[in-house]
VOPAGU-2260 file (C-alpha; in pm, 1 decimal, decimal comma):
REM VOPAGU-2260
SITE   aa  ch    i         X         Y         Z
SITE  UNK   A    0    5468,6   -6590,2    1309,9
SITE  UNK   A    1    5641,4   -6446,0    1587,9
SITE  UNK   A    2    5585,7   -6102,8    1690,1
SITE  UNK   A    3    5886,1   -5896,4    1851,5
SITE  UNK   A    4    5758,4   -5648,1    2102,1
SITE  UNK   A    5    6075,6   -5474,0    2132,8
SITE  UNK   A    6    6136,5   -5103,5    2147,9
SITE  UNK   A    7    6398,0   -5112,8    1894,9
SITE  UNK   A    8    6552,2   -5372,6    1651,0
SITE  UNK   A    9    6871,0   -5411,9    1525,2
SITE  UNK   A   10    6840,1   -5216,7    1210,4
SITE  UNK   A   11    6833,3   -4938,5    1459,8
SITE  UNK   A   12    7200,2   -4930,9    1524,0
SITE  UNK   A   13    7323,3   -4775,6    1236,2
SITE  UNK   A   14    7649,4   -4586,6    1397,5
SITE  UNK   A   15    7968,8   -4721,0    1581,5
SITE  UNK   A   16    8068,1   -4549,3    1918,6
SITE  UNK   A   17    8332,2   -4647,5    2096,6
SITE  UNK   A   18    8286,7   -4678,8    2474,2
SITE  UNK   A   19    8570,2   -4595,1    2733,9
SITE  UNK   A   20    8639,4   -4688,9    3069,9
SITE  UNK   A   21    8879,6   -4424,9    3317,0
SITE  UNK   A   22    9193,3   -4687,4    3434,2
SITE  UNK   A   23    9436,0   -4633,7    3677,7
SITE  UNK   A   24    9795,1   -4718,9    3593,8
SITE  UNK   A   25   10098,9   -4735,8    3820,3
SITE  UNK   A   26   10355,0   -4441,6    3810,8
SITE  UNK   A   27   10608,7   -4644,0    4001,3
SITE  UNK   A   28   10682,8   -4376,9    4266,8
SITE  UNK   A   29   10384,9   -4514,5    4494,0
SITE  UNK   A   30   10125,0   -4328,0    4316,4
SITE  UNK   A   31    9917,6   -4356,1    3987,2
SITE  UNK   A   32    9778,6   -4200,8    3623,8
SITE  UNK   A   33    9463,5   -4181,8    3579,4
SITE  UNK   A   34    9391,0   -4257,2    3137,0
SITE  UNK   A   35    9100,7   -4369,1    2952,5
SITE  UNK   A   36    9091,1   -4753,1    2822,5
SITE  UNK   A   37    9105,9   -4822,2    2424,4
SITE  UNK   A   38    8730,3   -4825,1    2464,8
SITE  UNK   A   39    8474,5   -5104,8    2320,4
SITE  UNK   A   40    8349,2   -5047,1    1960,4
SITE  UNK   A   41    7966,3   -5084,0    1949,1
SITE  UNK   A   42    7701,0   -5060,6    1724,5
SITE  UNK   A   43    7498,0   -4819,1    1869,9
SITE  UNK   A   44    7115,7   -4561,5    1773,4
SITE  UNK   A   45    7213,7   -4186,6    1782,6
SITE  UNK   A   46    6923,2   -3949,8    1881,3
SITE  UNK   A   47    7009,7   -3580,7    1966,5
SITE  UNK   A   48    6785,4   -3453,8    2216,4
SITE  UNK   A   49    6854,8   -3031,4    2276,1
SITE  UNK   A   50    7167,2   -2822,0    2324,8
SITE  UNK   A   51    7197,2   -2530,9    2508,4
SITE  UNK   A   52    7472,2   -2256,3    2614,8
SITE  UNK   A   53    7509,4   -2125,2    2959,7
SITE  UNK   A   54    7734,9   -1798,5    3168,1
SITE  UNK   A   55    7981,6   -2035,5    3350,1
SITE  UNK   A   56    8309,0   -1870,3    3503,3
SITE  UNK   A   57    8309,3   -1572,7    3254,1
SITE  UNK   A   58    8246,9   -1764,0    2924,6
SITE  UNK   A   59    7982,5   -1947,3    2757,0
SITE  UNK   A   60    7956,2   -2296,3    2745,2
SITE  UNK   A   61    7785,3   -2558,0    2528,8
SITE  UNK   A   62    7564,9   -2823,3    2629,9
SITE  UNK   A   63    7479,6   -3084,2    2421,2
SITE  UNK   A   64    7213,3   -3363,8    2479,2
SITE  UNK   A   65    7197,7   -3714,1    2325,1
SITE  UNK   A   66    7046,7   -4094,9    2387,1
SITE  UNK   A   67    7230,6   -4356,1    2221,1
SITE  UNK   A   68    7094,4   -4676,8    2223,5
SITE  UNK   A   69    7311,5   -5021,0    2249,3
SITE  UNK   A   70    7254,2   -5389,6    2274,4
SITE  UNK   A   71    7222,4   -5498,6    2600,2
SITE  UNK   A   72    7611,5   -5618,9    2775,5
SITE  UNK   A   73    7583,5   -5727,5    3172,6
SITE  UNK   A   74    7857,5   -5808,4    3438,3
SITE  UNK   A   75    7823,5   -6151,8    3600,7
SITE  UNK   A   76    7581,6   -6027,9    3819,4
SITE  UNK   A   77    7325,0   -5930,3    3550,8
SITE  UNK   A   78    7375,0   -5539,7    3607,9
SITE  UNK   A   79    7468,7   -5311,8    3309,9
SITE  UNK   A   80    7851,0   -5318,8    3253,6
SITE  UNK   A   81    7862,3   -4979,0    3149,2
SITE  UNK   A   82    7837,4   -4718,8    3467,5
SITE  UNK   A   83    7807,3   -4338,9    3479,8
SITE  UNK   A   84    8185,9   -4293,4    3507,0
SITE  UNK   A   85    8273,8   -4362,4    3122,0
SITE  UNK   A   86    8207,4   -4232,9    2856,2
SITE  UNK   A   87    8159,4   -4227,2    2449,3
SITE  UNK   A   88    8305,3   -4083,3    2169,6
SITE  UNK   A   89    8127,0   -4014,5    1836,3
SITE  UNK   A   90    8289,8   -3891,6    1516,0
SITE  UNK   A   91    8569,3   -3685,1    1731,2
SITE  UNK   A   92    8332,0   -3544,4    1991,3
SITE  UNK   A   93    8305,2   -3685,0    2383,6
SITE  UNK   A   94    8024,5   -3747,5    2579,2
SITE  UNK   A   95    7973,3   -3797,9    2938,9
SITE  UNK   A   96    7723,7   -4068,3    3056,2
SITE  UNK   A   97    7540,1   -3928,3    3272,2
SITE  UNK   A   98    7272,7   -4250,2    3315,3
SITE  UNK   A   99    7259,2   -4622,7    3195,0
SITE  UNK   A  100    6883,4   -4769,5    3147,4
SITE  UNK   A  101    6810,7   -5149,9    3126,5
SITE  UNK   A  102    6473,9   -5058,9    2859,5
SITE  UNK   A  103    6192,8   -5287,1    2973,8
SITE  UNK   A  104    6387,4   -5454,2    3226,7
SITE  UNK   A  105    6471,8   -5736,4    2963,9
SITE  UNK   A  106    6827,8   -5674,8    2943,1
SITE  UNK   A  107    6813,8   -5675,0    2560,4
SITE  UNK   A  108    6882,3   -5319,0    2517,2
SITE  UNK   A  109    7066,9   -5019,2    2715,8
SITE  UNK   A  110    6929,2   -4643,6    2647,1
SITE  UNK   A  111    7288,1   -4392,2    2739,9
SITE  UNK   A  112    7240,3   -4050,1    2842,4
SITE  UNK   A  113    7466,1   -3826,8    2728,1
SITE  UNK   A  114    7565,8   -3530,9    2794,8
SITE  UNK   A  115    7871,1   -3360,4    2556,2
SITE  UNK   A  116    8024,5   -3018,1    2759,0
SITE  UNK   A  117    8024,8   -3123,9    3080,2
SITE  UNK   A  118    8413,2   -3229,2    3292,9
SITE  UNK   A  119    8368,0   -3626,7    3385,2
């Protein structure tokens, strides 16, 4: 019998998120747009962590806190293809990434922070 020694399994990922990647697109005057890709649909773990408010420039603003857990994608290099400038919406709300860990080092599994409130 083999025994898994994973963190997580793949009954975990119970939610789709869709991940999106900040593009830059020709304006044709010798500049650019900056837009947001379609994104990547992936099965994903959603765990809220804490939410806060805070005084910032004469209002309050919400800060919400979240791990999301997805299988494991890579470049060609082996690093995670996913970086710290995208980010992920979730049932109409966006979240910043604000860090991408390989878990274990095994590259079967990448923990998100998020971070919802925040300008990317």
């Amino acid at each position: 019998m083999v025994k898994c020694s994973s963190k997580y399994s793949a009954r975990d990922l119970r939610y789709t998120i869709t991940i999106q990647r900040k593009t830059r697109a020709s304006d044709g005057m010798g500049g650019f747009t900056e837009m947001w890709s379609a994104g990547d649909d992936v099965r994903a773990m959603w765990k809220p962590l804490s939410g806060s408010e805070a005084y910032r420039a004469m209002r309050i603003s919400p800060e919400a806190r979240v791990v999301s857990v997805i299988r494991f994608r890579g470049d060609a290099n082996g690093a995670p293809y996913y970086i710290t400038g995208d980010r992920v919406q979730f049932r109409g709300r966006t979240y910043n990434i604000e860090a991408v860990i390989d878990v274990d080092g095994a590259q079967d599994w990448l923990e998100l922070a998020l971070v919802e409130g925040r300008p990317s």
